[in-house]
C-alpha positions as CSV (number, residue, x, y, z in Angstrom):
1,X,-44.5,208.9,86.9
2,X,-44.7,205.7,85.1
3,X,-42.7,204.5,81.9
4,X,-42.0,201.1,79.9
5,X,-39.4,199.6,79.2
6,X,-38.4,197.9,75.2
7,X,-36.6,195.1,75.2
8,X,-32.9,195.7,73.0
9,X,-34.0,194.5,69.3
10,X,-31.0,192.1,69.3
11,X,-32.9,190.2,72.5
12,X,-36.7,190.4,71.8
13,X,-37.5,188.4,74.8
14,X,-41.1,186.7,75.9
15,X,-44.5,188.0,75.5
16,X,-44.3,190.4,78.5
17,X,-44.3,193.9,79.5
18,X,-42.5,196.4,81.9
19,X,-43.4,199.0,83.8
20,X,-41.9,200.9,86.0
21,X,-43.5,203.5,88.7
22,X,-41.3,206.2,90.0
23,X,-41.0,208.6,92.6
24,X,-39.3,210.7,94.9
25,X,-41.1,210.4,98.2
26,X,-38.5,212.4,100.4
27,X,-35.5,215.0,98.9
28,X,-32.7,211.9,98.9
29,X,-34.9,208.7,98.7
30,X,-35.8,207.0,95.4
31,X,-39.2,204.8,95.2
32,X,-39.0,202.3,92.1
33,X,-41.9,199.8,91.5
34,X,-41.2,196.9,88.6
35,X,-44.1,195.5,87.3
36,X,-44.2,193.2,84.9
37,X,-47.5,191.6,83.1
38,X,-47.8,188.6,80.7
39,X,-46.6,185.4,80.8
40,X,-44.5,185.1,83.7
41,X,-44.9,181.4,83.9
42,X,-41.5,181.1,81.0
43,X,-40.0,183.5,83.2
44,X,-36.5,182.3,85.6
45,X,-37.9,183.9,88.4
46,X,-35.4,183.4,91.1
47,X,-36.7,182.4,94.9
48,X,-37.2,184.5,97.8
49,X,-34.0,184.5,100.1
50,X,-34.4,187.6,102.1
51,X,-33.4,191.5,101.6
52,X,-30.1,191.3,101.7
53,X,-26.7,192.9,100.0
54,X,-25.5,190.2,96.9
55,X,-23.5,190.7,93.8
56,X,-23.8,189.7,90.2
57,X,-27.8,189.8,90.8
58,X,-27.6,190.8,86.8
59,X,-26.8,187.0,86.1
60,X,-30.8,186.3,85.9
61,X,-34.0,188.1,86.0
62,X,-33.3,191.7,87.7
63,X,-34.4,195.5,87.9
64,X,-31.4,197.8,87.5
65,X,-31.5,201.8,88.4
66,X,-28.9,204.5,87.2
67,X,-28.2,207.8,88.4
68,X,-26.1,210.2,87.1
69,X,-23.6,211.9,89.8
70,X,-23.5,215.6,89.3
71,X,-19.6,215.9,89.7
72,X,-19.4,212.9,87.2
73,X,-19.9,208.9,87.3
74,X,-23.2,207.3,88.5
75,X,-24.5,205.0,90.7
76,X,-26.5,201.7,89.7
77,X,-28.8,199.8,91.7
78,X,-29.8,196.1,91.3
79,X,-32.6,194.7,92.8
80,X,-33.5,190.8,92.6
81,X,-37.2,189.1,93.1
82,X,-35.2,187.2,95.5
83,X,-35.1,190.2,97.9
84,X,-30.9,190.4,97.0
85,X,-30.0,194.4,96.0
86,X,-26.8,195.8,95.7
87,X,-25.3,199.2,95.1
88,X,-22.1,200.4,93.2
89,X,-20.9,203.7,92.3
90,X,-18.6,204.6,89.3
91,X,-16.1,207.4,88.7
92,X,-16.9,206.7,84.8
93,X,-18.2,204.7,82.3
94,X,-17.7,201.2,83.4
95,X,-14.5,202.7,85.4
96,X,-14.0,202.8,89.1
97,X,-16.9,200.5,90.0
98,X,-16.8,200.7,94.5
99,X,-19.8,199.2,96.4
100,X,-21.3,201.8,98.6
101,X,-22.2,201.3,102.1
102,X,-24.8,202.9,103.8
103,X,-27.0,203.5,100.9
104,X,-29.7,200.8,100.8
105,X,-32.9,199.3,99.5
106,X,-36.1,199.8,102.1
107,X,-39.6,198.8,101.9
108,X,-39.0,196.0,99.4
109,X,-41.9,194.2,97.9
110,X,-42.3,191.4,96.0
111,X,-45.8,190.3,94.8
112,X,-46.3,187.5,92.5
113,X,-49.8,185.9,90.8
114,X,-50.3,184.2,87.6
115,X,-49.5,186.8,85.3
116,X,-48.0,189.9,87.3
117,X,-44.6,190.2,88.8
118,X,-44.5,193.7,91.1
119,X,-40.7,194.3,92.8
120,X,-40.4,197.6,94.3
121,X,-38.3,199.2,97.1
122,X,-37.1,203.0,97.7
123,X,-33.6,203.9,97.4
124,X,-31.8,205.9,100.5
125,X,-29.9,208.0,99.3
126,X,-28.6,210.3,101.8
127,X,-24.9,209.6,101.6
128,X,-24.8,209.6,97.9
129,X,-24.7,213.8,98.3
130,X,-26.2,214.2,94.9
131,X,-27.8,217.6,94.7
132,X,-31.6,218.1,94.6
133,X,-31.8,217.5,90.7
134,X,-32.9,217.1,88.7
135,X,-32.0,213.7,88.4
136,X,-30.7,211.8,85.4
137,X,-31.8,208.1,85.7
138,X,-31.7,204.8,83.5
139,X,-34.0,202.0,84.0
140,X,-34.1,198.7,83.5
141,X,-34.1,194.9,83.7
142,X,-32.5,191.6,82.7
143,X,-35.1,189.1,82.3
144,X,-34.0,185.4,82.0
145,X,-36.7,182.6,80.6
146,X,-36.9,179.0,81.6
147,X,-34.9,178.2,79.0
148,X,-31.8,180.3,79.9
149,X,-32.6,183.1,77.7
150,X,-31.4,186.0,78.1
151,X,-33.6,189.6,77.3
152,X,-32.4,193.2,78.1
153,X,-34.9,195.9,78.7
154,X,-34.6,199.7,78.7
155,X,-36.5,202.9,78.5
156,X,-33.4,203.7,75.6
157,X,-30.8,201.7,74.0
158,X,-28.3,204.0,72.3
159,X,-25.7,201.4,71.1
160,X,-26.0,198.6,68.8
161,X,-25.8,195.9,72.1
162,X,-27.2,196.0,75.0
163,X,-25.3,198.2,77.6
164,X,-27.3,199.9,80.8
165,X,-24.2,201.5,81.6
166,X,-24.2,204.0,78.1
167,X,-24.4,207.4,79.3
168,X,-27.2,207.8,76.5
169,X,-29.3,205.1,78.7
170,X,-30.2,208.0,81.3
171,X,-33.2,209.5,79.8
172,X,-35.7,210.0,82.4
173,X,-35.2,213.6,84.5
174,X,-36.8,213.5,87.6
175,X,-37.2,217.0,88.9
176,X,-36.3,218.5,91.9
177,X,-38.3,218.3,94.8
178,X,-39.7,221.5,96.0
179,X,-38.2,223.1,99.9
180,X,-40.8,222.7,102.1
């Protein structure tokens, strides 16, 4: 399935867009691919380091997942063009925040021309024990320019500033996959 994202009207943001491919290619795995077209030459693209756990990736241009927990809270993902991810988990909105060992980003990509950005990865889920779905997810990204501008982008944004974390963010319902 593939979606866009709107930037929040209070932060417009550059001539781009966003789109975002995903997928559930096993029962507790997650397959996101960012891709963003335009004018990625005004974009703070941040440098390849390596995939590798990092916090406060939201500080500059990042892809951000959310998932809703069926016995309450969610989990967000961050990923960074830089290859840096991390994971968190929350008992509620904005409360409890924990990093989670053991869940992690595989198969990361990072592909860059002159006007395409693709970052993609699938999530592991297996020790998150969410139930088979369907899932309630929230996408998005925080896209900085060469300037120091800062954009937010969403499939929804319920509140009058930008906030990923708004229970009303998780729109998309991934169903469950199938027993084989």
């Amino acid at each position: 399935m593939q979606v866009s994202l709107i930037p929040h009207p209070q932060t417009p943001g550059p001539d781009i867009k966003i789109s975002v491919t995903v997928g559930r290619p096993r029962r507790q795995g997650l397959s996101l691919d960012y891709e963003i077209t335009g004018d990625i030459a005004d974009l703070h693209i941040p440098g390849w380091v390596r995939w590798s756990r990092a916090d406060e990736l939201w500080r500059t241009t990042c892809f951000e997942a959310f998932i809703a927990r069926p016995e309450g809270g969610y989990l967000e993902f961050n990923q960074s063009p830089s290859g840096q991810w991390a994971v968190y988990a929350f008992d509620d909105y904005r409360q409890g925040m924990t990093h989670q060992p053991g869940v992690e980003i595989r198969n990361g990509i990072r592909e860059q021309d002159d006007g395409r950005l693709q970052v993609s990865g699938v999530l592991d889920l297996d020790r998150m024990n969410l139930d088979q779905g369907p899932w309630r997810i929230g996408l998005s990204a925080v896209i900085e320019t060469v300037d120091g501008a800062i954009s937010y982008w969403a499939l929804a944004h319920p509140s009058d500033k930008p906030d990923f974390h708004h229970p009303d963010s998780l729109v998309l319902e991934l169903p469950p996959m199938e027993l084989a």
